[in-house]
VODO-603391 format. One line per 10 residues: number of its first residue (from 1); their letters; for each residue x, y, z of C-alpha. Coordinates in steps of 0.02 Angstrom, whole numbers, plus 50000, padded with zeros to 5 digits. Layout:
<atoms>
NUM> A> X/Y/Z | ...
</atoms>
This chain:
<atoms>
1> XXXXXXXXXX> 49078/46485/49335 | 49068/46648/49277 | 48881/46709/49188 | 48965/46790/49015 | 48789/46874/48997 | 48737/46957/49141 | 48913/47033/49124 | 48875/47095/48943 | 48701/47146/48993 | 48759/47238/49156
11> XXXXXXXXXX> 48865/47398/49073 | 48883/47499/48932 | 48824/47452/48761 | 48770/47272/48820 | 48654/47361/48945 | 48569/47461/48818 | 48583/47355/48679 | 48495/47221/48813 | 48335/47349/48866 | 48316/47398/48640
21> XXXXXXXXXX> 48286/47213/48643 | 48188/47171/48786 | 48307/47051/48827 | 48313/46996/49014 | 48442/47108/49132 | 48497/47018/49274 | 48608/47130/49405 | 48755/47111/49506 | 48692/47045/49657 | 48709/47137/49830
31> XXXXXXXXXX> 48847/46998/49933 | 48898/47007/50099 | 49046/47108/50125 | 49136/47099/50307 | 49106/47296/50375 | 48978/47334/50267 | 48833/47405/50302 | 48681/47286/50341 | 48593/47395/50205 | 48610/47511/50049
41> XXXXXXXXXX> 48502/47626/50147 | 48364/47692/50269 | 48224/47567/50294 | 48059/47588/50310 | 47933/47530/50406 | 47752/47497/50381 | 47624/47452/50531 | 47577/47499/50695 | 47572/47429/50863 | 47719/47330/50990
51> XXXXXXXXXX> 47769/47220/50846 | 47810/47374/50729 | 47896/47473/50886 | 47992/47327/50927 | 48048/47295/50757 | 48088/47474/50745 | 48192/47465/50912 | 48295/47322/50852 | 48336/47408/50672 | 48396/47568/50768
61> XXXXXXXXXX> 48497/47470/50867 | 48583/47383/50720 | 48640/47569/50643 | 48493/47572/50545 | 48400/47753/50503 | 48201/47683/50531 | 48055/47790/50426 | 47897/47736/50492 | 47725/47729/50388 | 47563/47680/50481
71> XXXXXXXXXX> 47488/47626/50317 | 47336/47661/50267 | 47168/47637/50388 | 47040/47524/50353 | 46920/47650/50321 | 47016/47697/50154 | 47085/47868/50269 | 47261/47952/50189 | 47418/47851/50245 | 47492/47908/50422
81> XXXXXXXXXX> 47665/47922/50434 | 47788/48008/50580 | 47930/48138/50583 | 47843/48200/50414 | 47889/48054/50319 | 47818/48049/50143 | 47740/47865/50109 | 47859/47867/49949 | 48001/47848/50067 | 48146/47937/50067
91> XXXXXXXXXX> 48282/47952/50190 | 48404/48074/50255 | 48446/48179/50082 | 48344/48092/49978 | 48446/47905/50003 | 48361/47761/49931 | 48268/47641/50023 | 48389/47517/50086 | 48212/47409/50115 | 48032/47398/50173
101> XXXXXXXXXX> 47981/47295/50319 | 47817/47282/50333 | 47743/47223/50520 | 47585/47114/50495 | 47594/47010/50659 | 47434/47078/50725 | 47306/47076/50569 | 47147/46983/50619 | 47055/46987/50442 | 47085/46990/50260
111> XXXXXXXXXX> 47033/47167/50245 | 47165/47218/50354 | 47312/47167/50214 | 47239/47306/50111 | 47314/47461/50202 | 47466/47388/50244 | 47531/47320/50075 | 47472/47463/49990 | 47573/47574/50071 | 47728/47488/50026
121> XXXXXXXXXX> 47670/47507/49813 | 47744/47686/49801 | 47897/47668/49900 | 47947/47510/49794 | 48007/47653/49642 | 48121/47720/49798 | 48197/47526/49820 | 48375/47545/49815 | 48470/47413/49699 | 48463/47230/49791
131> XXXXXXXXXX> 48360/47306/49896 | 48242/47210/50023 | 48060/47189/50085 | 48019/47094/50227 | 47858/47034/50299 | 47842/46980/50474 | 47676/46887/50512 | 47587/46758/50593 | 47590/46582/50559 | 47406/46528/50503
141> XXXXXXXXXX> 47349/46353/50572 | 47220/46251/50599 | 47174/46309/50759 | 47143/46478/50692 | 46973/46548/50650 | 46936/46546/50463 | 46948/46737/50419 | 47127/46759/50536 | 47180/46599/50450 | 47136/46697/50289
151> XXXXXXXXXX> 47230/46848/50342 | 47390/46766/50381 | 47394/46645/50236 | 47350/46795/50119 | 47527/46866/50163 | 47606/46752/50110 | 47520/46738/49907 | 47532/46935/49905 | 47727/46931/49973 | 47784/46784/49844
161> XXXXXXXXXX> 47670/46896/49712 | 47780/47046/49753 | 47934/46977/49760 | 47907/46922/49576 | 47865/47116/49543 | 48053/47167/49596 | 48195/47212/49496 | 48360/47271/49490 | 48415/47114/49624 | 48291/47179/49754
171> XXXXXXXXXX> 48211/47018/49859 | 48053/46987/49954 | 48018/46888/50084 | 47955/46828/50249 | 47963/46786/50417 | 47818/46689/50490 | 47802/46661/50696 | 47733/46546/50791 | 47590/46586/50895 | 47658/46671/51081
181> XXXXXXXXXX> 47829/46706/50981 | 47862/46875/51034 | 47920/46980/50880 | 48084/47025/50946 | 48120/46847/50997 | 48308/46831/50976 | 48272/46693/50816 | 48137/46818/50742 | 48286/46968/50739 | 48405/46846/50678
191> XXXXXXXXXX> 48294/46795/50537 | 48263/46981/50495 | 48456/47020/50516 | 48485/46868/50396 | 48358/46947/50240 | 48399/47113/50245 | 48569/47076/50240 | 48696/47030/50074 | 48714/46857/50156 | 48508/46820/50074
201> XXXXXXXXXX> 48575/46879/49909 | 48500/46719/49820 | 48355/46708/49937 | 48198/46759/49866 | 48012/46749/49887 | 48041/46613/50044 | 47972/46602/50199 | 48070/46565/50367 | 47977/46512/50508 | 48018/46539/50675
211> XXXXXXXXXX> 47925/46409/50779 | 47994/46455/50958 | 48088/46586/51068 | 48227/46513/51084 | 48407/46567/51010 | 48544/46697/51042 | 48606/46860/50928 | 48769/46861/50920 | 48893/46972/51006 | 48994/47000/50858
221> XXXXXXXXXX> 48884/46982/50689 | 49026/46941/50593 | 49073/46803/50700 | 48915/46723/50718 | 48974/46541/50743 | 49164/46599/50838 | 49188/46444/50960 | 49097/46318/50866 | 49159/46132/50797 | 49075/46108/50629
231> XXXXXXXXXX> 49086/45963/50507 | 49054/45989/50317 | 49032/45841/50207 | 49079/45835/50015 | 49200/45989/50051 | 49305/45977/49920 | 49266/46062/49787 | 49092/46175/49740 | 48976/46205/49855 | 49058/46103/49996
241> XXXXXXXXXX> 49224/46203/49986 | 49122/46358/49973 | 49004/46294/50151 | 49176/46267/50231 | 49257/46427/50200 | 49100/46533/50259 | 49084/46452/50419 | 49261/46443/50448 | 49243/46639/50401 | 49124/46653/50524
251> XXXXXXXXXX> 49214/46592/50677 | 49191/46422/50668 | 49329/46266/50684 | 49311/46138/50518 | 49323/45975/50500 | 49298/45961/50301 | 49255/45779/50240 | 49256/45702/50068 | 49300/45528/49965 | 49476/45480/49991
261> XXXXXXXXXX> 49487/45503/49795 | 49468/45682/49822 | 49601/45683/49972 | 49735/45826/49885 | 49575/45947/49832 | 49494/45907/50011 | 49694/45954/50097 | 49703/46106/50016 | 49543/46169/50075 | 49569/46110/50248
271> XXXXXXXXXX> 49736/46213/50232 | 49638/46357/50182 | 49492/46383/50302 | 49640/46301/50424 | 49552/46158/50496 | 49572/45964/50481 | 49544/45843/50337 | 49456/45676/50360 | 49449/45555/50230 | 49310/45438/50222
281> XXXXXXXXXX> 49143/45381/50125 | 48990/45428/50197 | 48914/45254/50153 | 49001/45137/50263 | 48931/45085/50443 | 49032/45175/50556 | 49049/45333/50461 | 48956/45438/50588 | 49075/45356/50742 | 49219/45414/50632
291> XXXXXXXXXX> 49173/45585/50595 | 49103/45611/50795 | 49284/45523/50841 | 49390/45637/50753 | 49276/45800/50778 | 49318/45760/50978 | 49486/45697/50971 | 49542/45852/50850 | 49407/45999/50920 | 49352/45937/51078
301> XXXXXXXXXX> 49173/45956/51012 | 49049/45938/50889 | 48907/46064/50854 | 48884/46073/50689 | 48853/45946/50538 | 48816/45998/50369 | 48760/45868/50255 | 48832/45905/50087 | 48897/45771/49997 | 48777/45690/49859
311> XXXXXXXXXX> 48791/45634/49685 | 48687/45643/49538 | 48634/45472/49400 | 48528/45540/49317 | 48420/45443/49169 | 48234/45435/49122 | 48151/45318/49231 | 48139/45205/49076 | 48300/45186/49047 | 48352/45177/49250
321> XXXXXXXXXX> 48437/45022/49338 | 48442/44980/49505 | 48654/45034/49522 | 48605/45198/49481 | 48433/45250/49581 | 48513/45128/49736 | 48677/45249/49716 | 48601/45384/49737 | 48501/45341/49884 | 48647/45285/49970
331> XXXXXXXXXX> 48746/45436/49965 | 48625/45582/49971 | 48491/45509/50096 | 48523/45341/50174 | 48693/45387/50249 | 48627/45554/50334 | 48506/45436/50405 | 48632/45336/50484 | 48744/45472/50510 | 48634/45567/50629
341> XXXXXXXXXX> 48582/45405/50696 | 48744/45366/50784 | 48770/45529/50828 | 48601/45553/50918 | 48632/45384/51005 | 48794/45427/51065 | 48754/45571/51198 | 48908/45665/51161 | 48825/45808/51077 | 48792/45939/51193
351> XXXXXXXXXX> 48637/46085/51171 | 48615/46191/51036 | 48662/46054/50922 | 48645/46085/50727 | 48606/45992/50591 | 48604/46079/50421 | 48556/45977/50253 | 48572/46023/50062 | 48417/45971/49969 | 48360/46021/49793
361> XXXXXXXXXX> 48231/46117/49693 | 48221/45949/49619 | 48154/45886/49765 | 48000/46001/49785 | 47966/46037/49594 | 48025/45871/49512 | 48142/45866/49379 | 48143/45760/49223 | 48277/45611/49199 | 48330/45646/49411
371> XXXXXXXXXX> 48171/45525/49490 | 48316/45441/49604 | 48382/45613/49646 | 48228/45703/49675 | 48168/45570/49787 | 48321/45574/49864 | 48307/45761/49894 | 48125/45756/49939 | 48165/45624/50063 | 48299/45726/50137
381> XXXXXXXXXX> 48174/45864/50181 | 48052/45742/50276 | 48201/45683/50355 | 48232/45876/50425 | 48068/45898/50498 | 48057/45728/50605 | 48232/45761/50654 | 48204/45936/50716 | 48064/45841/50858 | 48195/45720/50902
391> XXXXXXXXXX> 48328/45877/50945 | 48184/45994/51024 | 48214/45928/51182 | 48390/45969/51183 | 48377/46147/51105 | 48449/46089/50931 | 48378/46106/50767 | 48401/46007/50578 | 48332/46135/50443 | 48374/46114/50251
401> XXXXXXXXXX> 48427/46221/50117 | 48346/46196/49950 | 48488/46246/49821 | 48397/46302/49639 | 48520/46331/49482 | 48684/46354/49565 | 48856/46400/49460 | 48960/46252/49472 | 49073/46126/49403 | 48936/46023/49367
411> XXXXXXXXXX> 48805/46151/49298 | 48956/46204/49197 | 48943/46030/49117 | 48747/46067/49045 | 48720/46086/48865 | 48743/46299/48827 | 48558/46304/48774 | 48478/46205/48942 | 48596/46296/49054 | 48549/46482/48982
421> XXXXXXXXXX> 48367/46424/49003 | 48435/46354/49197 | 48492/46517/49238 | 48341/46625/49185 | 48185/46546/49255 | 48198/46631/49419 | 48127/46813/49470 | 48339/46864/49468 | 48366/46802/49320 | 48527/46726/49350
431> XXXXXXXXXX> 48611/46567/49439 | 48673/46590/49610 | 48844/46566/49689 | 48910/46425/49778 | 48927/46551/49914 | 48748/46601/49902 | 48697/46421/49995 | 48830/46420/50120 | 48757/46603/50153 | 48594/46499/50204
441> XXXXXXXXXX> 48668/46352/50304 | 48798/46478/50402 | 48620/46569/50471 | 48537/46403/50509 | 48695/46332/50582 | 48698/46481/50726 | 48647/46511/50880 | 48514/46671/50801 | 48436/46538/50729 | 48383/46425/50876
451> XXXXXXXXXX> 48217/46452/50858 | 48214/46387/50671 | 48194/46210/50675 | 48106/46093/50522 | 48126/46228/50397 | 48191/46188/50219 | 48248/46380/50141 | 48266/46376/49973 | 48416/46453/49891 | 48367/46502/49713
461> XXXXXXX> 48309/46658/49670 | 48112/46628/49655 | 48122/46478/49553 | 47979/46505/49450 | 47905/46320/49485 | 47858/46245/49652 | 47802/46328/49797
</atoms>
């Protein structure tokens, strides 16, 4: 559905009109575009040690020019920075920064965020639009002393902090690693590949966290999933149909499911993304022998399952009946349970397997009249992180993706007043795309992220509640 405002407010007379008023200015966001560039510019780099050089390594070997910025020392000294780099950034005649990565995996104290962030404040004016700044840190845990526990958990208030500081469709956020994940562990890249690039367009202020070495970069980045079976539930219209054609865009073979009442809609996208259509409601018993059955008879394989479909009844709890919160269950939670049940048990899934699940903002933040759905969604993302144990052994992962206020056929449907109010009340001011969360679930369904496993990513801009 297309956002009349942000069109008014983008050019011309609407754009100035917009800034007289103090009126919010959302931006055209940066998408991925097959060929392009992974970003609008040079990118530079703030920290020192291996991490930093390996980091830098990697970005040169992606096409990327690399400025480098020591940041400042502890003792308060000027900011160190090679080849005569000014800490405002600037690269090869006078480009805009493209982004800032910023290399905290070896801080041991709170005092030693100081130096580092700070030396990313003046090269922010140099941001390009839909820019980027990443963080790549530590994970904090228990285990950790208090003050290194301080330092790594204090990345990630000032990084969400910052993020809300950008404009003009820029993003901010982080990757955090495990302890003995090595930062150029093929998972850690791929994360870092992932938010610099127009494929996080809608990702903002998150936090991916890569909890082992394990995965694989691709041979051909726009191909990351060529050679894989994948199954996408609810594919027939919205976000489904948008998850089907992205993977299929990707590389990989689709098997797109929906209701048989949606059979000529589901058809046409199978037709499209040129895979096979099955038929069939998620709720009955033997749904996930159906979909495995078909996936092997048709593909030879499944690798793959995206957990789409759900439906929405929603009512204030005073006014809810069992049909509707027991509906709701059924379709967006209990039959992924069962789903993933039978095709655990069935030892036909090979390594590597993915499973990929939509939850909701809803589902971390609450929303009122949706109880049953936000339970439902909340329950989905504990259902995520035990899965991702029960695949660790075989190197698969489930992860979720947490979709905020999206532009579809249903948001479409939201009085004008609640839907303007929808679209605002994140740090880009605007809804995403359909294409925006099948963005997400194409990175999480690949073989760069095999070391990202229990992780639910939201998808919505910085909503502006929950975490």
């Amino acid at each position: 559905m297309a956002d009349k405002y942000t069109d008014f407010v983008s050019r011309g007379w609407g754009r100035d009109l917009a800034k007289r008023l103090g009126l919010p200015q959302p931006v055209t966001l940066r998408r991925h575009e097959p060929g392009a560039p992974l970003v609008p510019g040079p990118v530079l780099l703030i920290g020192a040690g291996p991490g930093a050089d390996a980091l830098e390594t990697a970005l040169k070997g992606w096409d990327v020019e690399v400025l480098r910025n020591l940041g400042e020392t502890h003792d308060g000294g000027a900011a160190a920075t090679s080849s005569g780099v000014p800490a405002a950034g600037a690269g090869k005649g006078g480009a805009r920064l493209g982004a800032i990565v910023l290399a905290l995996d070896g801080i041991a104290r709170p005092e030693d965020l100081s130096g580092l962030f700070l030396a990313a404040g003046r090269p922010l004016r140099s941001l390009a639009p839909s820019g980027r700044v990443v963080t790549v840190s530590r994970r904090s845990s228990t285990a950790d002393e208090p003050a290194l526990a301080a330092a790594r958990s204090g990345v990630e208030g000032a990084l969400r902090s910052l993020a809300r500081e950008l404009r003009n469709g820029a993003t901010g956020n982080g990757i955090l690693l495990a302890e003995g994940v090595p930062v150029d562990a093929p998972s850690a890249l791929g994360a870092l590949r992932f938010l610099l690039s127009g494929r996080a367009a809608y990702v903002d202020g998150q936090f991916l966290t890569v909890g082992t070495a394990k995965g694989e970069l691709p041979s051909d980045p726009e191909k990351p999933l060529a050679g894989k079976v994948a199954v996408v539930t609810g594919a027939a219209r919205g976000i489904g149909a948008a998850i089907a054609r992205t993977l299929a865009r990707d590389g990989a073979k689709l098997v797109v499911v929906d209701v048989p009442a949606a059979g000529d809609a589901l058809v046409k996208v199978a037709n499209e993304v040129r895979g096979t259509a099955l038929q069939l409601d998620i709720t009955k018993p033997d749904a996930g022998e159906r979909i495995l059955e078909h996936a092997l008879h048709r593909h030879g394989g499944l690798d793959i399952l995206v957990h789409n479909a759900g439906i929405t009844r929603d009512k204030l709890l005073a006014n809810m009946d069992a049909a509707k919160w027991d509906a709701v269950i059924a379709v967006n939670l209990a039959a992924q349970l069962r789903i993933n049940d039978a095709l655990l048990a069935s030892g036909n899934l090979g390594e590597g397997f993915r499973i990929v699940s939509v939850a909701s903002t809803s589902g971390i933040a609450g929303n009122r009249g949706q109880t049953n759905y936000a339970a439902s969604k909340a329950g989905v993302m504990g259902m995520v992180r035990s899965t991702a144990a029960r695949l660790a052994a075989t190197g698969g992962t489930a992860n979720a993706v947490a979709p905020g206020f999206i532009e579809t056929e249903m948001t479409a449907r939201i009085p004008l007043g609640m839907r303007e109010v929808g679209r605002r009340i994140n740090s880009l001011q605007q809804g995403g795309q359909p294409v925006d969360v099948a963005e997400a679930i194409g990175f999480l369904a690949s073989d760069a992220a095999g070391g990202v496993s229990g992780n639910v990513l939201r998808v919505c801009g910085q909503y502006w509640m929950g975490q």
